[in-house]
Phi, psi and omega in degrees: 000121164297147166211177215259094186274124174246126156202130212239156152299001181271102192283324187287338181288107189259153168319307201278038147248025187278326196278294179338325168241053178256110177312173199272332178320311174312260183356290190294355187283286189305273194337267192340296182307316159307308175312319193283002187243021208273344165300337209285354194254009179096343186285123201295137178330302193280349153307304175337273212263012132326306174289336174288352183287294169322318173309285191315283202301317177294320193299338190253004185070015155276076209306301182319326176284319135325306180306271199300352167295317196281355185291300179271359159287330159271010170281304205287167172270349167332299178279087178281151189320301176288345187298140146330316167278354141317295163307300164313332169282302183316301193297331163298299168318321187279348154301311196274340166279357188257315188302291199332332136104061172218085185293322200282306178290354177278329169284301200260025168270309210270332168312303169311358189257284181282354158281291161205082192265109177295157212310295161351295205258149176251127192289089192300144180317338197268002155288314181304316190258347159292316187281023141283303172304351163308293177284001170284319192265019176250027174037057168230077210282350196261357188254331165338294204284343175281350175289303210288269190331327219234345174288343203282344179284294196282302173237112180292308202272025180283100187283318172328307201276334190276333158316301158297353169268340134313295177309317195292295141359265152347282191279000165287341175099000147291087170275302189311312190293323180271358187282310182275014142317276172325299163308324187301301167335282206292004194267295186297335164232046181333314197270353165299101196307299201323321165288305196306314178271002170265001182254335163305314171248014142267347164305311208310296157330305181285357176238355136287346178290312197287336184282340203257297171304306177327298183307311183275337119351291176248051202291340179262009189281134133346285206274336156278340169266314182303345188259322189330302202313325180292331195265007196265315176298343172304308199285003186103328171287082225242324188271322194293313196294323217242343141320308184285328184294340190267329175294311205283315186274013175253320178273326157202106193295343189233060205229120186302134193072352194281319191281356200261314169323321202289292207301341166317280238298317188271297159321310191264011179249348181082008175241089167295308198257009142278339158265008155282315197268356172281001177272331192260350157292318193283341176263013165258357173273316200222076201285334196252016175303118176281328154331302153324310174275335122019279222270320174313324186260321187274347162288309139335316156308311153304337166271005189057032180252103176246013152289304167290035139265282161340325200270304184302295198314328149304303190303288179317306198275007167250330178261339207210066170300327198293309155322307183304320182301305186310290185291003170265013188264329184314176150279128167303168172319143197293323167287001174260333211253328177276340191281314198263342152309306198257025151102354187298305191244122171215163204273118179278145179316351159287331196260006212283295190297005164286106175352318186287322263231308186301300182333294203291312182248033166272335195311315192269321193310296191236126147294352183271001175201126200314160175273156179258169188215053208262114216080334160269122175276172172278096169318145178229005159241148197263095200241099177085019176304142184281138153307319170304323194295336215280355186233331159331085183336136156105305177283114207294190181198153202274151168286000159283339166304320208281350182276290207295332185277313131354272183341272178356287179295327186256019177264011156271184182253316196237160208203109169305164167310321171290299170322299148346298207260019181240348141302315172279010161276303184309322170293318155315280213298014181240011160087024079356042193281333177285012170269315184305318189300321194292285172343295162300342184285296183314305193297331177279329159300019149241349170203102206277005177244011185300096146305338246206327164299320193280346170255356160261357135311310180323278175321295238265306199282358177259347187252293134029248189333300200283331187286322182279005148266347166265353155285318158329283205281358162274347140301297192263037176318334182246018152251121178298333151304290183308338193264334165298273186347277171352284168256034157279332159293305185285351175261315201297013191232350157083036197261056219276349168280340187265359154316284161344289187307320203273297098026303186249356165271330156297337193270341161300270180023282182222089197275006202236022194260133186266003170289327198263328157322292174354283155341289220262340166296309165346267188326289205296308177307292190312346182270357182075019194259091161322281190322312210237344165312312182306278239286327183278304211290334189265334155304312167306318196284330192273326162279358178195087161326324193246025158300098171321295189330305204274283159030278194286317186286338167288304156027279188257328138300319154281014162256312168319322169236046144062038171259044188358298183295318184302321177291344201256331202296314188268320179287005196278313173286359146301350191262008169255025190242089200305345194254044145226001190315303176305310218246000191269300152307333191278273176353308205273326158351282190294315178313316189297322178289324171307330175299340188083032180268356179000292200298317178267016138312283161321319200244045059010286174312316202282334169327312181271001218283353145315331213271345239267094215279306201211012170098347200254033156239358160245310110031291180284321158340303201283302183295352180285349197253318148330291134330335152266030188055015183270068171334260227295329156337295200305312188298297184305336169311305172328298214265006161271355172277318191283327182298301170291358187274306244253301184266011192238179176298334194282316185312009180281267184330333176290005166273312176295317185292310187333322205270339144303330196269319209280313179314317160288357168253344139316107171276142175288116164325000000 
């Protein structure tokens, strides 16, 4: 029996749009192979050449034209219901209307085939998967998936149909199910990117999923507020993540990573010597946290003390090289990477040729390309591990500890609950994440309220997500989509060097698509890299003039280096762009007063000053009224300022500050 099997290389493409763009060359293959057998039914010359007429026209992409030859072949009393060549019309016809994108006549060509067709006649697969792809595109996945199944049934080796059935799945809220769709695909088509990026963003999926029923199930867990926290610092959200961490460590102050999260947390906030010392709580708690030790070397660096900055980093790359690899893919703190750009800290010349030394300055020098560790080895022995580390959720182990304790647990026969879950922490944490993932599965099916199962389910399906996008792009290297995809997934997570990397292998690519300069301006602006944000961002302008975007972010670089004119000249064309508008007015607000424009600043402002969130559009409001001699405004702006300071977040930050100030009346040892 002919059927149409699609399976395309095109990542940008989802399956259940796959048929539809299938040359007429394809198509017409089956139409031929039918014809040439079409005498053996009996079928009348002028039945014949209707079909070679339907044959011509899809072979020439005249879908429409087609349609209605086949229209009036089930039209005729020839084509009886049951015939082959019945059948064969319905199912071409219910083909031409799904390219045709008239999903409902495509359905009702095709019902009478799947529907109530006796048991007898065999229905062909390519009936079953156009009407599944209907309903996937009239967005009914759940009537979708048993067409799907029986196409997938009739042919396993159908890439279409297990792809699309994965989608459908996916949008049905079967993520797991679909994930083993999906996984199934890359096993029959390794080399193909597509299952690998749809398996890639239902993993993505499945560790925000597994975090959002955690919380809610256990909204007082301990260990569910700690991956929230984790998952608000992946994303960038450093004031939101060091509110819940500071909430977290007053109910539990010895809760293992937490002071080394906080103290991130802190760092990347600009309060360095309160996250030196939550780095140094924590490694007195958690002596082998590579975060910790981390956070530790780069508050040193910032002091230009590049022996413990030199030391640590070394010390890491002999206990936890695997760990080391993860974190140098990060952006350093954002106040180490401007210290070190604008010449405040350099690496003295005793330490430049050292391993460490080289480490610290690819780290800092280019995000775009990672440091290597390349002279530092790897301890390969386990030496004094603490008995608390080895059983304790949470509490890091040097990795040859974390090999040997492996061994162990799994050359035992019986294996406790505590044990279980401190293997599957030992698997992760030795990059052995579908081992893990699998793992974390058992332990929460014998104990389904297992925080510590639910939270290295998380991790393990997110570490997941990346490795099957970084296999996508070692398949599909030349495609400039797939290299876009990317890096938009690695900046919304705030992943800006391999961001970056990703960004400038689509713009060799496609150097003229102006979304993607955009892109690679984005990142660099968030990364503070002035110099080269401008440079994309005045590239976006050239290739696309009425970018809000690329607009708003010169803006506000030149407001950042004090170029007024320049700044005002660009946020002014931002401001019909409601999702920069607000912020957009705070900016050009300030260029005009530096100009001494104080009145057309205020009438900037007021437009928005309803929008006003956290205070800092009556807070200028107040100095603008202030400045124009309007006392009693001025009083009023203030105290609208304080009532929204007082409810918003940045009230947060008086806290933050304290716990700097209190670390700075602390002598340094």
């Amino acid at each position: 029996m002919c059927f149409v099997n699609i399976s395309s290389g095109r990542v940008s493409t989802p399956p259940d749009r796959l048929l539809r763009r299938l040359s007429a060359a394809i198509l017409s293959g089956c139409l031929a192979a039918f014809l040439e057998g079409a005498a053996f039914f009996g079928q009348s010359s002028g039945t014949t050449d209707l079909l070679r007429a339907a044959t011509a026209a899809e072979q020439a992409g005249r879908y429409e034209e087609a349609v209605r030859v086949y229209q009036r072949l089930l039209d005729s009393t020839s084509a009886e219901k049951d015939s082959a060549t019945g059948i064969h019309i319905r199912t071409r016809l219910g083909t031409g209307y799904f390219l045709l994108h008239h999903y409902e006549e495509s359905l009702k060509a095709v019902a009478p085939l799947t529907r109530d067709h006796p048991a007898s006649v065999a229905v062909p697969v390519q009936a079953w998967l156009v009407e599944g792809l209907d309903y996937l595109e009239l967005n009914r996945p759940s009537e979708a998936i048993p067409s799907l199944r029986r196409a997938l049934a009739l042919n396993p080796e159908s890439g279409t149909a297990r792809l699309a059935l994965g989608d459908a799945l996916a949008r049905s809220g079967s993520l797991e199910e679909a994930a083993r769709e999906y996984e199934a695909q890359t096993q029959y088509t390794p080399s193909l990117p597509d299952p690998w990026y749809k398996l890639g963003l239902t993993y993505a999926q499945l560790s925000t999923q597994v975090l959002r029923d955690f919380t809610q199930k256990l909204p007082e867990s301990v260990v569910g507020q700690q991956l929230a926290a984790e998952e608000l610092l992946d994303k960038g959200d450093d004031l939101g993540a060091a509110r819940a961490l500071l909430s977290l460590l007053r109910r539990a102050p010895g809760q293992p990573q937490v002071h080394a999260d906080l103290g991130a947390a802190l760092l990347d906030l600009g309060y360095s010597k309160a996250a030196e010392a939550q780095f140094r709580q924590e490694l007195s708690e958690n002596p082998d946290c590579p975060l910790a030790t981390l956070g530790l070397a780069e508050t040193a660096a910032l002091r230009n003390d590049w022996e413990p900055a030199i030391s640590n980093i070394e010390r890491l790359a002999r206990l936890h090289p695997h760990q080391l690899v993860r974190l140098l893919k990060l952006s350093p703190a954002p106040s180490l990477r401007a210290a070190w750009k604008e010449g405040k800290i350099r690496l003295p010349q005793r330490f430049a040729a050292s391993p460490g030394g080289k480490a610290w300055e690819a780290w800092l020098s280019d995000s775009r390309f990672g440091p290597t560790l390349a002279g530092m080895e790897a301890s390969r022995s386990c030496s004094n591990p603490s008995s608390k580390a080895m059983i304790t959720p949470g509490l890091w182990l040097p990795e040859a500890c974390y090999q040997r304790l492996r061994d162990t647990l799994r050359a035992k026969k019986a294996v406790t609950l505590e044990e279980r879950i401190k293997l599957v922490e030992t698997e992760f944490r030795l990059g052995n994440y579908q081992v893990a993932r699998q793992a974390a599965q058992d332990v929460i099916e014998s104990s389904p309220r297992n925080e510590w199962g639910a939270f290295w389910l998380s991790q393990s399906n997110g570490e997941l997500a990346q490795d099957c996008f970084a296999k996508v792009v070692s398949l599909n290297p030349e495609s400039a989509r797939v290299h876009q995809m990317l890096g938009e997934y690695y900046a919304a997570r705030r992943h800006f060097p391999p961001a970056i990397k990703e960004y400038l292998a689509a713009i060799q690519l496609a150097p003229d698509l102006p979304d993607l300069h955009l892109g690679l301006g984005t990142v660099y602006w968030k990364s503070y890299e002035w110099p080269e944000a401008k440079k994309e961002l005045h590239r976006t302008l050239e290739l696309a003039p009425g970018s809000a975007a690329a607009h708003y972010e010169l803006g506000d670089i030149y407001v950042q280096e004090s170029g007024w004119h320049l700044a005002v000249e660009h946020l002014q064309q931002a401001l019909h762009d409601p999702g920069v508008a607000v912020k957009a007015r705070l900016n050009l607000a300030k260029a005009l007063t530096e100009l001494g424009e104080a009145r057309r600043a205020l009438d900037e402002l007021l437009p928005v000053s309803g929008e006003d969130k956290d205070g800092e559009i009556h807070f200028r409001l107040a100095s603008l009224y202030r400045k124009l001699g309007e006392k009693e405004r001025a009083q009023e702006a203030f105290a609208v300022f304080k009532e929204l300071r007082e409810a918003s977040s940045q009230a947060d930050r008086s806290e933050l500050e304290a716990l700097e100030k209190e670390q700075e009346r602390v002598p340094r040892c």
